[in-house]
C-alpha positions as MATLAB code, in Angstrom:
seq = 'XXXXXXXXXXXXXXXXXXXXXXXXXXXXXXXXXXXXXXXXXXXXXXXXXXXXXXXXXXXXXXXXXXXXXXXXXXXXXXXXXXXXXXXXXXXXXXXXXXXXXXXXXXXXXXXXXXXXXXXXXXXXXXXXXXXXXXXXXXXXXXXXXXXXXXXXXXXXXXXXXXXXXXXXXXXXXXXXXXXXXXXXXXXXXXXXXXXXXXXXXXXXXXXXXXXXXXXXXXXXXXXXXXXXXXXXXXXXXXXXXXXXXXXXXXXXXXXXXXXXXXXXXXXXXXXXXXXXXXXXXXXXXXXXXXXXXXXXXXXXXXXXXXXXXXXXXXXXXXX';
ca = [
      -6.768   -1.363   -1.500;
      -6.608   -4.941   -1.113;
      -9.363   -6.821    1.235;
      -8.830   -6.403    4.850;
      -8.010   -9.339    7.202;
      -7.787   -9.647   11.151;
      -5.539  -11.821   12.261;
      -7.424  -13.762   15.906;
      -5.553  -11.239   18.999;
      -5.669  -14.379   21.000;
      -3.407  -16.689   18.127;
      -1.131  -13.610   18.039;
      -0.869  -13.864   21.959;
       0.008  -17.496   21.866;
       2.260  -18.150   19.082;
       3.661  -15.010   20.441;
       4.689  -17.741   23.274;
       6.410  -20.479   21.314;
      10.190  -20.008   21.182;
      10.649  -20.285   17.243;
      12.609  -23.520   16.578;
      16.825  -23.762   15.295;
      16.736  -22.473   11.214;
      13.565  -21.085   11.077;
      13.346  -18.825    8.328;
      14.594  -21.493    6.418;
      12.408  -23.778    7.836;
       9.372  -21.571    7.335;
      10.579  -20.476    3.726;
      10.338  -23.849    2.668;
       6.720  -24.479    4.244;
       5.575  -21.733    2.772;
       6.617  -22.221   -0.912;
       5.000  -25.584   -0.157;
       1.691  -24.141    0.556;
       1.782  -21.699   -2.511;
       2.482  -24.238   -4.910;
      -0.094  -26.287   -3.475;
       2.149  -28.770   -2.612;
       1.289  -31.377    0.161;
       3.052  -29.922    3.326;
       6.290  -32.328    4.412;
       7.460  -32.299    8.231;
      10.590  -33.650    8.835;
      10.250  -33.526   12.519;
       8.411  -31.466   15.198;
      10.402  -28.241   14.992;
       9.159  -28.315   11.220;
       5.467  -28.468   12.907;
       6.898  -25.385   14.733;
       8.172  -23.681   11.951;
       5.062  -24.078   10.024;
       2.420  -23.048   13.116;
       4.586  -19.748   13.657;
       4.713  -18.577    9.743;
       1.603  -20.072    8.517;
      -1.240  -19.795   11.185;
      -1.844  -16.488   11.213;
      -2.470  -15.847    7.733;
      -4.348  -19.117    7.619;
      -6.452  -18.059   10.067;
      -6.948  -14.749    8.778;
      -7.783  -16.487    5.412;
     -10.805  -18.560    6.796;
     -11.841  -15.618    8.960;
     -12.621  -13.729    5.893;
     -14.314  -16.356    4.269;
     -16.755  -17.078    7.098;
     -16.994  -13.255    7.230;
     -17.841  -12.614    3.395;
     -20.473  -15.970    3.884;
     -22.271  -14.354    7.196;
     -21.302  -17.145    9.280;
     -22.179  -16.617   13.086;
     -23.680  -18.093   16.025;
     -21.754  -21.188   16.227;
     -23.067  -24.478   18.303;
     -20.520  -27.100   16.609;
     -17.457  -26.891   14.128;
     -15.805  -29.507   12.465;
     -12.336  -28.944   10.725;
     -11.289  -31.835    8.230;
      -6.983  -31.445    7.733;
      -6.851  -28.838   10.664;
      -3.328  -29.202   11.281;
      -2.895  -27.063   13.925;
      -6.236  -25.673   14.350;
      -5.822  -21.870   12.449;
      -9.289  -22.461   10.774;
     -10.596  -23.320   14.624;
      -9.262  -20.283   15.940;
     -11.150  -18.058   13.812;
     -14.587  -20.661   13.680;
     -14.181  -19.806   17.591;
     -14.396  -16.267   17.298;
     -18.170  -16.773   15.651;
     -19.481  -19.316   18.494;
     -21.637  -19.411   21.079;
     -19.763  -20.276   24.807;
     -19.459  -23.745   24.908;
     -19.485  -24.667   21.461;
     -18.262  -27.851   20.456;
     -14.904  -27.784   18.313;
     -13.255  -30.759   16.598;
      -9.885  -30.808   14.452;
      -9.025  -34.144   11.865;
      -6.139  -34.425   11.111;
      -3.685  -37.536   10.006;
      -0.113  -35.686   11.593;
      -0.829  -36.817   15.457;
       2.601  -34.318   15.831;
       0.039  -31.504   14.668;
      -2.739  -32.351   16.696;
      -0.329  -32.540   19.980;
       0.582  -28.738   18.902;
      -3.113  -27.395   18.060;
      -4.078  -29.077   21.940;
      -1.095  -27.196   23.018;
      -1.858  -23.643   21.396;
      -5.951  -24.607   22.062;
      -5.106  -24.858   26.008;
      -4.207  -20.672   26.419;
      -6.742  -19.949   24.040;
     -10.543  -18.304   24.688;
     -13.600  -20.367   24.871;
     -14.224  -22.706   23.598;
     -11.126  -23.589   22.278;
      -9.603  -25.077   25.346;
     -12.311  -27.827   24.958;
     -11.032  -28.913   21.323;
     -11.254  -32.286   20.671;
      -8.271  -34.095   18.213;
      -8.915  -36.574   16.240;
      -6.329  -38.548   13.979;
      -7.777  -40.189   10.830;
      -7.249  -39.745    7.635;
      -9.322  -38.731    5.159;
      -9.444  -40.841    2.516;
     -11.414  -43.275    4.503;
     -14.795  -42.544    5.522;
     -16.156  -41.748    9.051;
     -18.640  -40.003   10.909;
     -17.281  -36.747   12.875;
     -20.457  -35.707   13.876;
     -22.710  -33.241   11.972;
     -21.959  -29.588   12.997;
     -22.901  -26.395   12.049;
     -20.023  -25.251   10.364;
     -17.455  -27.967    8.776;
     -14.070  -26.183    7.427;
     -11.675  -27.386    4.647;
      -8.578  -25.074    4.688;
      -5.459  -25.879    2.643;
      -6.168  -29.272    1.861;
      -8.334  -29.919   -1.609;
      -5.698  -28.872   -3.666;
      -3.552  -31.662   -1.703;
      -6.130  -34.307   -2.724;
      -6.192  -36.344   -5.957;
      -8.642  -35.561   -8.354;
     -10.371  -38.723   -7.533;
     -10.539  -38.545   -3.992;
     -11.801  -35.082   -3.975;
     -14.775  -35.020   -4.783;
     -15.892  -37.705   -2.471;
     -14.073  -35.587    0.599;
     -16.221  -33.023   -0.138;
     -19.322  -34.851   -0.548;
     -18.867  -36.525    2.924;
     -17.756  -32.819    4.479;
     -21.180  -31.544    2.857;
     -23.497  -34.377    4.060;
     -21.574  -33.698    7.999;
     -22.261  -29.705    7.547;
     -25.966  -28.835    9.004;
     -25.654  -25.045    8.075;
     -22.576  -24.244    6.520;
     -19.287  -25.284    4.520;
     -16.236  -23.684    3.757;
     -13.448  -24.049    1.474;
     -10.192  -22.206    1.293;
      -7.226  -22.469   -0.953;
      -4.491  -20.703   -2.035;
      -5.309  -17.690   -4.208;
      -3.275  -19.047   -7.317;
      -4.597  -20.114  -10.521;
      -4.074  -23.970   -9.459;
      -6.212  -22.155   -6.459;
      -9.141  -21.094   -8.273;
      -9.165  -24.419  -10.354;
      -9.803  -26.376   -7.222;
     -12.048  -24.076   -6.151;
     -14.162  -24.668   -9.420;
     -14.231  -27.929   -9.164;
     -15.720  -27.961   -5.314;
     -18.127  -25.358   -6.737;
     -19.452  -27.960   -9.518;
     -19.760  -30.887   -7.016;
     -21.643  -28.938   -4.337;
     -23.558  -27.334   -7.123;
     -24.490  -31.229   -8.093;
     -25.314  -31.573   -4.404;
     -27.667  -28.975   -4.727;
     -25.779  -26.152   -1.883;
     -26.561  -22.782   -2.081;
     -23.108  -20.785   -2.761;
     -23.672  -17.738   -0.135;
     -20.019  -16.585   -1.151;
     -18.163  -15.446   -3.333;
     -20.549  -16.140   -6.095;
     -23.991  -13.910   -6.246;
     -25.013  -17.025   -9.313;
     -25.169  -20.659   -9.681;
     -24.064  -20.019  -13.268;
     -20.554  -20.729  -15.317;
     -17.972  -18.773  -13.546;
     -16.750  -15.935  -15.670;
     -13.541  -16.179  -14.823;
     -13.551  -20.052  -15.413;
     -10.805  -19.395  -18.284;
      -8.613  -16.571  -19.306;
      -5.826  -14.656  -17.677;
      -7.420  -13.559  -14.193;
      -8.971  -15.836  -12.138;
     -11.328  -15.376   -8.616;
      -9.383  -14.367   -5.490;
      -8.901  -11.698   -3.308;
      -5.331  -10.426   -1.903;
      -5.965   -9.640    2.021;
      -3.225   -7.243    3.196;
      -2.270   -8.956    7.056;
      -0.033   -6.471    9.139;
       1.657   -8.404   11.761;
       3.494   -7.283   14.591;
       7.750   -7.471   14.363;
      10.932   -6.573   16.353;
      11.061   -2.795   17.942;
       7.296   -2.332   17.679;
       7.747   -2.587   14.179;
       4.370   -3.796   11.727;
       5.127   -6.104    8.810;
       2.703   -6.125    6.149;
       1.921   -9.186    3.863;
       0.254   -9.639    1.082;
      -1.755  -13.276    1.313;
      -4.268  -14.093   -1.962;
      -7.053  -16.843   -1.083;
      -9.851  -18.275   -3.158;
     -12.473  -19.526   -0.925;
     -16.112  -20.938   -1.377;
     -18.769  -20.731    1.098;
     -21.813  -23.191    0.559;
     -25.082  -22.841    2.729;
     -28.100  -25.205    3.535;
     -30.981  -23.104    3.350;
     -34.844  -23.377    2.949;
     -36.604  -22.204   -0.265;
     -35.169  -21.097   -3.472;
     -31.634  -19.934   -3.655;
     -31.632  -15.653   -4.431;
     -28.918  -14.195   -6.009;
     -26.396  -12.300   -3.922;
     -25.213   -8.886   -4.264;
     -22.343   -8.233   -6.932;
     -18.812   -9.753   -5.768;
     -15.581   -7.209   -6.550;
     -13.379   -9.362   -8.300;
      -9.998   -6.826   -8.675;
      -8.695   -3.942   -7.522;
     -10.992   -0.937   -7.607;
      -9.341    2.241   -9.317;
     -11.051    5.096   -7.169;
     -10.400    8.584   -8.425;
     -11.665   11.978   -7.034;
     -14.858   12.057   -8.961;
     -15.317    8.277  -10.680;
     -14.804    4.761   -9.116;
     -13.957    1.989  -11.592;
     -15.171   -1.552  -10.550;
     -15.133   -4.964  -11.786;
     -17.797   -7.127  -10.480;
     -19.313  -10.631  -10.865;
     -22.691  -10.145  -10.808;
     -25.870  -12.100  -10.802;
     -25.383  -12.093  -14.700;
     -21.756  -12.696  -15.463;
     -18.734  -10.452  -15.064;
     -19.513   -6.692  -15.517;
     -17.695   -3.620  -15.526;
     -19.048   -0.262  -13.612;
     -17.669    2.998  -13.633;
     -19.505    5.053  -10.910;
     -19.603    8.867  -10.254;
     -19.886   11.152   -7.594;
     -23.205   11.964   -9.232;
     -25.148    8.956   -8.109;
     -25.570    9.750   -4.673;
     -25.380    6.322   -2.529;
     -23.664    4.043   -4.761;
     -21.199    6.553   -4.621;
     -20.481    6.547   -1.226;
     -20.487    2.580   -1.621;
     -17.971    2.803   -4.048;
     -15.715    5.071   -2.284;
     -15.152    2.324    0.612;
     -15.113   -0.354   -2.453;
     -12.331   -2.973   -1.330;
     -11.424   -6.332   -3.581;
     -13.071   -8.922   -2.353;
     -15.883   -7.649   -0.957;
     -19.328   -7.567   -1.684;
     -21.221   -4.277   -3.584;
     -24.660   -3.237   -3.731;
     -24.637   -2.305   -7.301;
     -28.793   -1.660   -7.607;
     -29.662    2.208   -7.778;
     -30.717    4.499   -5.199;
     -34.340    4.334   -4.561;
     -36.516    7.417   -5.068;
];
């Protein structure tokens, strides 16, 4: 099955409070195809910003929630979101901080930030505490260093010129962590490579989804590194909706010492069958392919709950 997502109860609960605005499908169907081509994101007026918060911030959230998950962020003092819009990327940060943690969305659209205080004031600690900023990127200032800085939606939106330096100045502002999400699209995993070199020049430890510092395996060729989370949302006459929503991310870490490789990353649908489990993994070595029986005891059972996206423990049982 595809890699599981949670959607933040407490976004559900207060979107779930925002009358949707006058033609909003086609309001949100035009966002959306926006967002998957990587398109910069046009608002036309504030029931646009609407439009977009309703369709887009749950799987948006969802998306950075797995990221931070699949990294092992936690125990937030201080997050930083650069392009926040309307805060999705906070709302799941929040979930992984300490009470009181300081929370700050940058963003250029003031008409966004005057929505994310909005949704921010019903929400749990410490979101009701968010702090908006308008600037815009491109220039340079100081937000602060935090624990965790977020860039969700907005590299691929960036020239090729500019980006680089964003990221540089998100990395020198992150004290722990920094993470990158795009859509899961080729155009997706080619901005996604490109952050991946610069930090790499920076010297950051990439806790996720890469167990190497090598050439990406997938760095050319027909399939490229992403992960399609399955979101089921809530819909008319307690009916669920499920979506299919593919992300690349990119989780970089500060850490002390040298860097270790990570355990094996499942890079496409496993094929389980009753006694065999075929996987496809990017391991510490390059791309490899395992097929796994019901012979070899705990890897088995770790292939069994095998989901794309997700990290395996590919080393044989001890003993």
């Amino acid at each position: 099955m595809s890699g599981g997502a949670v959607i933040p109860q407490a976004l559900t609960t207060a979107l779930a409070a925002i009358a949707p605005p006058p033609q909003f499908a086609q309001r949100a169907k035009r966002l959306i195809e926006q967002v998957q081509h990587g398109s910069p994101v046009t608002f036309t007026d504030d029931h646009d910003r609407t439009a977009y918060a309703l369709s887009r911030m749950p799987a948006t959230a969802a998306a950075v929630a797995f990221a931070l998950s699949q990294g092992g962020v936690s125990d937030l003092t201080s997050v930083v979101d650069l392009g926040s819009g309307c805060g999705a990327g906070l709302w799941a940060a929040a979930e992984r901080c300490r009470p009181g943690a300081r929370l700050v969305g940058v963003d250029r659209d003031e008409g966004l930030l005057t929505l994310a205080r909005t949704l921010a004031a019903s929400g749990p600690d410490p979101l009701p505490k968010l702090i908006s900023l308008h600037a815009d990127l491109s220039q340079p200032r100081d937000y602060g260093r935090a624990d965790l800085v977020v860039l969700s939606h907005l590299c691929g939106e960036l020239s090729d010129e500019l980006r680089p330096e964003v990221v540089r100045r998100a990395w020198s502002q992150s004290s722990r962590w920094l993470v990158i999400v795009e859509p899961g699209t080729p155009q997706g995993h080619q901005t996604i490579l490109a952050i991946r070199r610069v930090l790499n020049t920076a010297g950051a430890a990439i806790a996720a989804p890469c167990p190497h510092r090598g050439r990406c395996p997938l760095a050319e060729g027909p399939q490229w590194c992403h992960t399609d989370l399955r979101l089921t949302r809530s819909a008319a006459k307690n009916r669920e909706i499920t979506t299919i929503e593919p992300v690349s991310y990119l989780v970089a870490e500060r850490i002390s010492g040298d860097h270790r490789p990570g355990l094996s990353r499942i890079v496409a649908e496993p094929v389980i069958a009753k006694t065999t489990a075929e996987l496809t993994l990017c391991g510490p070595t390059g791309l490899e392919q395992r097929r796994i029986s019901n012979r070899m005891g705990q890897r088995w059972q770790r292939a069994k709950l095998a989901t794309w996206g997700g990290a395996f423990d590919d080393r044989a049982d001890p003993g």
